[in-house]
Backbone as ProteinMPNN parsed JSONL, in Angstrom:
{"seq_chain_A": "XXXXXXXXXXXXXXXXXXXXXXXXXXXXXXXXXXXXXXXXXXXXXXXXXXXXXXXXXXXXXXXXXXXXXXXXXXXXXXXXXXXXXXXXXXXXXXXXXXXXXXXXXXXXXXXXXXXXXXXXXXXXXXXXXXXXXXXXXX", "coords_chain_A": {"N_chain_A": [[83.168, 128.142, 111.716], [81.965, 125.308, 113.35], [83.562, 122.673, 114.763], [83.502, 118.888, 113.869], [82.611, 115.735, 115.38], [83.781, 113.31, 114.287], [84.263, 110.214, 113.198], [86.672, 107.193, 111.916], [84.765, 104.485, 110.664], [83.744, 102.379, 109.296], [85.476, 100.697, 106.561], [85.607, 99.651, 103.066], [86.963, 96.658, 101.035], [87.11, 94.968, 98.272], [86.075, 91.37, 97.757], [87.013, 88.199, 96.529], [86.787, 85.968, 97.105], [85.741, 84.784, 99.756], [86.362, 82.833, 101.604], [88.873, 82.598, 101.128], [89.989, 85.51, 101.57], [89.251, 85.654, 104.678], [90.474, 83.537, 106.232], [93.017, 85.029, 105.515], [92.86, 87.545, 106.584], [91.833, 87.249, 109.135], [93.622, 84.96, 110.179], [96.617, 85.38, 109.038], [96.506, 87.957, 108.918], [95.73, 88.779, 111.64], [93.473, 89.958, 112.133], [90.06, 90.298, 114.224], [87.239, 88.528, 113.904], [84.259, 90.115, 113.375], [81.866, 90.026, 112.277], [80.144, 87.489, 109.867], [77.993, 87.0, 107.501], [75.534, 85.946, 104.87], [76.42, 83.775, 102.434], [77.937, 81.587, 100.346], [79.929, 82.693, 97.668], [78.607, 85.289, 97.666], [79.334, 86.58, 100.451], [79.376, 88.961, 103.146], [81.714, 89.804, 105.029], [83.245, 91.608, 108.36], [86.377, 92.636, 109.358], [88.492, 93.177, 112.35], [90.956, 95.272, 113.956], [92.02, 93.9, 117.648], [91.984, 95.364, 119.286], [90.824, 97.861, 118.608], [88.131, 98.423, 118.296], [86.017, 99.653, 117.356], [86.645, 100.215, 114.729], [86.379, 99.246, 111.253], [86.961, 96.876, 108.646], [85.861, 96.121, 106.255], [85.206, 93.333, 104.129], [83.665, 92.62, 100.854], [82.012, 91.167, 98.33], [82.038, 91.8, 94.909], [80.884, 94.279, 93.387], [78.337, 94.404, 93.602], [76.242, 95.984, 93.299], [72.795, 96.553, 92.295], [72.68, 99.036, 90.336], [74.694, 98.513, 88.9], [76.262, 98.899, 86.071], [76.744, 96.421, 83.29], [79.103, 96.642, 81.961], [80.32, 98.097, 83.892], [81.046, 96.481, 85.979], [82.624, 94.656, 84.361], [85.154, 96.024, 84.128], [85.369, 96.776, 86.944], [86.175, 93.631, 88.138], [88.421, 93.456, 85.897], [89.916, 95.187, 87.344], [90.564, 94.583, 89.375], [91.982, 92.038, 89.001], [94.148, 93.2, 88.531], [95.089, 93.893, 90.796], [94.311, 96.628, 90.978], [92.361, 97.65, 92.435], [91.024, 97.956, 94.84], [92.892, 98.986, 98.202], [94.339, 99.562, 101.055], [95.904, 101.274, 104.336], [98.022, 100.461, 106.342], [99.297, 100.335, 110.014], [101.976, 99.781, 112.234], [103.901, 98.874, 114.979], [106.157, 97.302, 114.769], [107.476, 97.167, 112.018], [108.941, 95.553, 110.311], [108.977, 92.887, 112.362], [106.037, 92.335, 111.923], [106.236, 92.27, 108.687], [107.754, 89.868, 108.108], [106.458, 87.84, 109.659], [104.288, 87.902, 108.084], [104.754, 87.701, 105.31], [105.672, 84.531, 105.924], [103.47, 83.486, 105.232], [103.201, 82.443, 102.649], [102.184, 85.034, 101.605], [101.433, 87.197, 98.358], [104.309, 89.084, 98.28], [104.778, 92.302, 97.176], [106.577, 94.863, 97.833], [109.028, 94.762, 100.122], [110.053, 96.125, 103.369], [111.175, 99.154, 103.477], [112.988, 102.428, 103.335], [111.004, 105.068, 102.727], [111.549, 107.953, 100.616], [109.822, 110.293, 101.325], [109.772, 109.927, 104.293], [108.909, 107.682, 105.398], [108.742, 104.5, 107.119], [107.644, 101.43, 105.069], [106.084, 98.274, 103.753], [104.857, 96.193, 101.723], [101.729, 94.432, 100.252], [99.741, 91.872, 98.244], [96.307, 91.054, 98.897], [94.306, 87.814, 98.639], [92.283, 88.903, 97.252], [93.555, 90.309, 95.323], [94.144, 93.016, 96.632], [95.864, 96.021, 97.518], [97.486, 95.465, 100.223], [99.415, 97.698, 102.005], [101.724, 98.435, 104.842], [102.548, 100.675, 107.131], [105.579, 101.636, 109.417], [104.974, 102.825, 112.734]], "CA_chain_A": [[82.788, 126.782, 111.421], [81.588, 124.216, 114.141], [84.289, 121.653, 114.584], [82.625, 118.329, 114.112], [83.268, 114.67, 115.876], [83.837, 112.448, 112.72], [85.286, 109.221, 113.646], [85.892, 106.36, 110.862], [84.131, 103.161, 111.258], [83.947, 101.066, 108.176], [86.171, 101.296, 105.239], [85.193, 98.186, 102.477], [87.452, 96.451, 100.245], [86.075, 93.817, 97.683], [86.809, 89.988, 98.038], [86.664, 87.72, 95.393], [87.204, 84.145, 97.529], [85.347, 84.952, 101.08], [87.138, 82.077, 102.518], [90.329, 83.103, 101.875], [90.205, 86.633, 102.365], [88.934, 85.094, 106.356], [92.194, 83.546, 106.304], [94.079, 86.655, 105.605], [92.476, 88.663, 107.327], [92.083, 86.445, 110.812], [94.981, 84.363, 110.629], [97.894, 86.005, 108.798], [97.14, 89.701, 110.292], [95.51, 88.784, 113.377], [91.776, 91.329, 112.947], [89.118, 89.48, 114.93], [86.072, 88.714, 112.782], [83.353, 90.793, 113.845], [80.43, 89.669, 111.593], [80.074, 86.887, 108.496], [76.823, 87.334, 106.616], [75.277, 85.746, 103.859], [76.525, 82.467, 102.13], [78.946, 81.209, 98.949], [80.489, 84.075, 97.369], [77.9, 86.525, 98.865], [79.244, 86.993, 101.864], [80.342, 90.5, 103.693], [82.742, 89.433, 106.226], [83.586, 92.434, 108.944], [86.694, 92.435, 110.746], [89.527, 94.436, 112.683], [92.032, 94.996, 115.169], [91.309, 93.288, 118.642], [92.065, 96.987, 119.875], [89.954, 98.57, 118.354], [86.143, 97.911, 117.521], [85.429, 100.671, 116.243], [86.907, 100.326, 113.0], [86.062, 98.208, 110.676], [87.219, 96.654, 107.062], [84.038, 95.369, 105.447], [85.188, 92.569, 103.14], [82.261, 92.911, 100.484], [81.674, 90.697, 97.219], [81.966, 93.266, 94.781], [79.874, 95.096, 92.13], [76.834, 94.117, 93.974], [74.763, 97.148, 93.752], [72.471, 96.466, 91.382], [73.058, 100.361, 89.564], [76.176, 99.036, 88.503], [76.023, 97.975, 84.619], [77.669, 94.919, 83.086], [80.436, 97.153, 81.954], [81.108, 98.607, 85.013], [81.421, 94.804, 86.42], [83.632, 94.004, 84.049], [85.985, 96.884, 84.647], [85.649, 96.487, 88.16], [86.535, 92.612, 87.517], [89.045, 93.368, 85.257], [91.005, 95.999, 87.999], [90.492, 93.576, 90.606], [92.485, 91.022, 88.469], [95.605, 93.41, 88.02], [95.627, 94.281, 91.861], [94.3, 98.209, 91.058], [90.923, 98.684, 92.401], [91.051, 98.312, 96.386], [93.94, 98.859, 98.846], [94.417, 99.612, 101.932], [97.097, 101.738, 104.699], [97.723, 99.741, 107.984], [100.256, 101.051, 110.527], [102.485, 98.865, 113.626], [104.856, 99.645, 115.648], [107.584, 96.601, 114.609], [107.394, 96.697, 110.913], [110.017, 94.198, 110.471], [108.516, 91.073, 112.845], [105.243, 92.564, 110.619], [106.578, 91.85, 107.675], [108.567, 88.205, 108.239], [105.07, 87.259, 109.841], [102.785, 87.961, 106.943], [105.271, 87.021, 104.465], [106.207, 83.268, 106.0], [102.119, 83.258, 104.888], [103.003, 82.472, 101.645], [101.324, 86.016, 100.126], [102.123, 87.93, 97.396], [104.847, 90.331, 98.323], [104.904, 93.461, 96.318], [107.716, 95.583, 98.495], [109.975, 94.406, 101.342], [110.407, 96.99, 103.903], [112.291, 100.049, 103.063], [112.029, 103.83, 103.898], [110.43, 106.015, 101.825], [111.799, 109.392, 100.699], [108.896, 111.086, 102.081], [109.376, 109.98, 105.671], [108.264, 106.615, 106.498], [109.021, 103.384, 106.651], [106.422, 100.653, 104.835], [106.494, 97.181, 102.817], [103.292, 96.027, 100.719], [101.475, 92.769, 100.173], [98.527, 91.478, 98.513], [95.441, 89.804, 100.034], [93.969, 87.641, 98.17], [91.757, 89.429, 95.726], [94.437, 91.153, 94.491], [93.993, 94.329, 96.741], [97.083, 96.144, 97.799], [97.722, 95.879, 101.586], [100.787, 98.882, 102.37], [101.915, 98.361, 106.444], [103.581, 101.566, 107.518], [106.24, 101.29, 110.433], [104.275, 103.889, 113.527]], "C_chain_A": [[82.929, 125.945, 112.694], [82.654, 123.075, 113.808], [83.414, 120.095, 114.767], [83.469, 116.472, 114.694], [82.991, 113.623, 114.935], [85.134, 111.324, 113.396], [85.386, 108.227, 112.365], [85.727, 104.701, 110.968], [84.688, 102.323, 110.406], [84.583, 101.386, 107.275], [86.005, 100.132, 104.255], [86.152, 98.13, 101.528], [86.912, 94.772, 99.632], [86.922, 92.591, 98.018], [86.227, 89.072, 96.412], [86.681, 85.402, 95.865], [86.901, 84.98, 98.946], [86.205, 84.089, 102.039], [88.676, 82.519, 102.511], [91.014, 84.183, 102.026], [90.073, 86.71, 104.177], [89.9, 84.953, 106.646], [93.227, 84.508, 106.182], [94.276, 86.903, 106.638], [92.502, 88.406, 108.953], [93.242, 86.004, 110.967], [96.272, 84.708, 110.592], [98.115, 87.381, 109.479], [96.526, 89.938, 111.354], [94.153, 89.522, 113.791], [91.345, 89.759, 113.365], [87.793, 89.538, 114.016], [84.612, 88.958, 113.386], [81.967, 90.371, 113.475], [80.644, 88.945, 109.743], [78.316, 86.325, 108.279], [76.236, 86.721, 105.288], [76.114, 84.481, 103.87], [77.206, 82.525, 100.83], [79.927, 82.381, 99.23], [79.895, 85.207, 97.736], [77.568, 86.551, 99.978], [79.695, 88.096, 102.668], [80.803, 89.968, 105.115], [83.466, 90.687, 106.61], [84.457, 91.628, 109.701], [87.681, 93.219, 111.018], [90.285, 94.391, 113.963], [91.32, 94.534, 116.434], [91.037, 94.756, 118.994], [91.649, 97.972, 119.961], [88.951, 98.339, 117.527], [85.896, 98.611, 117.519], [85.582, 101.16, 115.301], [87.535, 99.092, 112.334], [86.928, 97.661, 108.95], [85.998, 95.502, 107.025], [84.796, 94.212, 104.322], [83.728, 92.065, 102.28], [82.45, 91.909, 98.967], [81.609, 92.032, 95.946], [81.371, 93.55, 93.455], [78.748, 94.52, 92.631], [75.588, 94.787, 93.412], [74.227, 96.923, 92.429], [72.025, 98.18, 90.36], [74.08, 100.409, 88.569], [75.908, 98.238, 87.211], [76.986, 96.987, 84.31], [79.131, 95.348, 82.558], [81.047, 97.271, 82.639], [81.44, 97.185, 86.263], [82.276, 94.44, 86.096], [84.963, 94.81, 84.142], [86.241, 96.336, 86.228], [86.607, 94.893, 88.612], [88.081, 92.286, 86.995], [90.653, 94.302, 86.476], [91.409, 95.304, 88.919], [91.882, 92.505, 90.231], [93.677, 91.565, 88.463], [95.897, 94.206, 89.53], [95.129, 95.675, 91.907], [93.428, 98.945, 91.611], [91.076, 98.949, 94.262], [92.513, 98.167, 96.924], [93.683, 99.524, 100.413], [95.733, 100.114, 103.056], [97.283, 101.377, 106.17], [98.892, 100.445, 108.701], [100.448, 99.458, 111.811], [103.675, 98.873, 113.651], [106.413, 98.753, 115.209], [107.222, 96.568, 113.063], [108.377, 95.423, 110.285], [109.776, 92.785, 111.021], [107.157, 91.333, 111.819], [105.427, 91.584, 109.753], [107.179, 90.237, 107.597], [107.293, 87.916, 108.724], [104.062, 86.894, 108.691], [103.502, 86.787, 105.901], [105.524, 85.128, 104.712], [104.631, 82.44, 105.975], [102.377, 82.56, 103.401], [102.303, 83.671, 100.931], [102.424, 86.262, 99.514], [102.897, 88.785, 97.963], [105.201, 91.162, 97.43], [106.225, 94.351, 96.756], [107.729, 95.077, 99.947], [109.834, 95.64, 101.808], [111.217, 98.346, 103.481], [111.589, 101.475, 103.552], [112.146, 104.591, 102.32], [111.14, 106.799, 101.582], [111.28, 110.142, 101.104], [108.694, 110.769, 103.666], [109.009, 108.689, 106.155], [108.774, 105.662, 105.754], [108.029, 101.967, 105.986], [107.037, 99.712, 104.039], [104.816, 97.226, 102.387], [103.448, 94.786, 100.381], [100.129, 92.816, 99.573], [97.72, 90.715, 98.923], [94.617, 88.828, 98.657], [92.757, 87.473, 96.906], [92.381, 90.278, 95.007], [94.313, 92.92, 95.013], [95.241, 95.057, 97.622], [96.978, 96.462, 99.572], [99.129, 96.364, 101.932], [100.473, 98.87, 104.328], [103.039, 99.365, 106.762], [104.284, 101.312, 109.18], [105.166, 103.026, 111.425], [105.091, 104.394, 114.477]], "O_chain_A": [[84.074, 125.871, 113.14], [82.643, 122.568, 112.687], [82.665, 120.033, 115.743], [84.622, 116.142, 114.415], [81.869, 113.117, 114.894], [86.273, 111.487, 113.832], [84.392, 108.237, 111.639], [86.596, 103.912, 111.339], [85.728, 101.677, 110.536], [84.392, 102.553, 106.933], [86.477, 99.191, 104.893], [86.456, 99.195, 100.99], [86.506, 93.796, 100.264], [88.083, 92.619, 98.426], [85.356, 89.331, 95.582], [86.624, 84.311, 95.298], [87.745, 85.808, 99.291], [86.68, 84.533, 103.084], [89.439, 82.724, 103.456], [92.179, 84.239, 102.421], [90.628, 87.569, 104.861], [90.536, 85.813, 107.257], [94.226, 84.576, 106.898], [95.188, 86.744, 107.449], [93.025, 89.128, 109.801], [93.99, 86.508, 111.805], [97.064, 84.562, 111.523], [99.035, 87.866, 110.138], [96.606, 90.975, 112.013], [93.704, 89.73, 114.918], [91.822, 88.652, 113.114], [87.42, 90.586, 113.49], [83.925, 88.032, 113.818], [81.039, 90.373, 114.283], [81.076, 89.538, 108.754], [77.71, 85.431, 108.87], [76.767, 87.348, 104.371], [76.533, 84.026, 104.934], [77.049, 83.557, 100.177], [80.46, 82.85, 100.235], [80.583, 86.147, 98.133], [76.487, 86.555, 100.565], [80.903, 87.928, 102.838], [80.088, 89.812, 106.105], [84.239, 91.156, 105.775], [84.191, 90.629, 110.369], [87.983, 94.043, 110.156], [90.172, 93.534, 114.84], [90.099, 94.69, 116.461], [89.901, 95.228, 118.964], [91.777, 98.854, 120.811], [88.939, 98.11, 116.318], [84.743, 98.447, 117.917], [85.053, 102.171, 114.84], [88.49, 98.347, 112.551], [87.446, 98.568, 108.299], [85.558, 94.508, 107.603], [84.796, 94.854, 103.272], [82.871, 91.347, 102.792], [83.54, 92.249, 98.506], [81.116, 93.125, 96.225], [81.564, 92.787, 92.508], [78.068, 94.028, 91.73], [74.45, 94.39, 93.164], [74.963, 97.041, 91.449], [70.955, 98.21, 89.753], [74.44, 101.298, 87.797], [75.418, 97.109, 87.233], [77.958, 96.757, 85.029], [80.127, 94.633, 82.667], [82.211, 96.871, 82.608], [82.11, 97.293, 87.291], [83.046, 93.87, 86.868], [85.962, 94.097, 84.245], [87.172, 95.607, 86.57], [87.606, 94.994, 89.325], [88.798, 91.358, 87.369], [91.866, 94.099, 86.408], [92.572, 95.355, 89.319], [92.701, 92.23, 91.109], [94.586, 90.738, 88.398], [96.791, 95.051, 89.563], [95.462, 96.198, 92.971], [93.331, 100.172, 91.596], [91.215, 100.06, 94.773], [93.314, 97.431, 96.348], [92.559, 99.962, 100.66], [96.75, 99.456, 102.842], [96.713, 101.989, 107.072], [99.538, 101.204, 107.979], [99.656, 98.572, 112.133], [104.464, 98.878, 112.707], [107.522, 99.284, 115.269], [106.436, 95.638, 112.88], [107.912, 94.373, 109.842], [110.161, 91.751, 110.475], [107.119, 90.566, 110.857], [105.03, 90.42, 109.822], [106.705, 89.556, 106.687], [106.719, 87.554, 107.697], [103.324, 85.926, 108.504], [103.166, 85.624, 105.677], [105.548, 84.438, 103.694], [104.426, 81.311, 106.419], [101.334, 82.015, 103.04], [101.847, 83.487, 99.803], [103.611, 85.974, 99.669], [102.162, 89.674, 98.394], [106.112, 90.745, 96.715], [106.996, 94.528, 95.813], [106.783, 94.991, 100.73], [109.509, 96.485, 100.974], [112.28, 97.969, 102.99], [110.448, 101.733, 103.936], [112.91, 104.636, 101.356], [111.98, 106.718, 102.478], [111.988, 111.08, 101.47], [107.721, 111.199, 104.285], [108.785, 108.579, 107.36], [109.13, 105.609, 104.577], [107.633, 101.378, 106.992], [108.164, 99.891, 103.578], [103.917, 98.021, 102.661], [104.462, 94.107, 100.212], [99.295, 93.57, 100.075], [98.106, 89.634, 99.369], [94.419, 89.486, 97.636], [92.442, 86.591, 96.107], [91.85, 90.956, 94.127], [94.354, 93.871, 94.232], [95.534, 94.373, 98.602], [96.492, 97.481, 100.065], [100.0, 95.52, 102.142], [99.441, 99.169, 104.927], [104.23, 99.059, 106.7], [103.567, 100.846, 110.065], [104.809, 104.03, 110.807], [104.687, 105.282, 115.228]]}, "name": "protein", "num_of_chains": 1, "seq": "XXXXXXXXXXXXXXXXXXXXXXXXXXXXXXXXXXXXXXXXXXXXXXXXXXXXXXXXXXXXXXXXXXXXXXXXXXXXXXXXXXXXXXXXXXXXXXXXXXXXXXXXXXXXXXXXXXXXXXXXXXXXXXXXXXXXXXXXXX"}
């Protein structure tokens, strides 16, 4: 088997308030906003570490595709609302100034710092569509 060069670019998590997923996402954890698109609530706002532009988080409006039925809206909708449908696994090197940073944001904190049993150290927060952002210590 041919080893192949697979890098990963974009990874999307839904928004439900464009403006203040921006705010999150720019101000509290610092990505640079790469590309805002569209208008109101349909807007896909790209953005990501200064450090690296070549990977992306797509902030996307969500159940767009028009395939998706009014059920599967309201599910989607409904997971969104209890925090379950998107998340996300960030990594940095001080988890600790991390964490007191995000948090003196006013978000949701879900878990303070602590180490894992499996090896690592991480806290968790959500962004404001209710999608779980986990910051492992690197």
């Amino acid at each position: 088997m041919t080893a192949m060069d697979i890098t990963i670019h974009t990874t999307v998590l839904p928004h439900t308030d464009p403006d203040a997923s921006l705010v999150f996402y720019r101000d509290v954890l610092g990505f640079e906003v790469r590309s805002d698109v569209g208008s109101g609530a349909m807007r896909w706002i790209t953005v990501g570490p200064a450090n690296q532009p070549e990977t992306c988080i797509l902030l996307s409006p969500p159940a767009v595709d028009p395939g998706i039925t009014e059920g599967e809206r309201r599910t989607l909708t409904e997971m969104m609302a209890k925090g379950t449908y998107g998340w996300i696994l960030l990594a940095t090197p001080d988890l600790d100034t991390t964490f007191a940073t995000v948090q003196a944001n006013d978000v949701e904190v879900v878990q303070e710092p602590v180490d894992q049993p499996y090896g690592i150290r991480d806290c968790a927060f959500r962004d404001p569509a209710g999608n779980l952002i986990r910051i492992r210590q690197s």
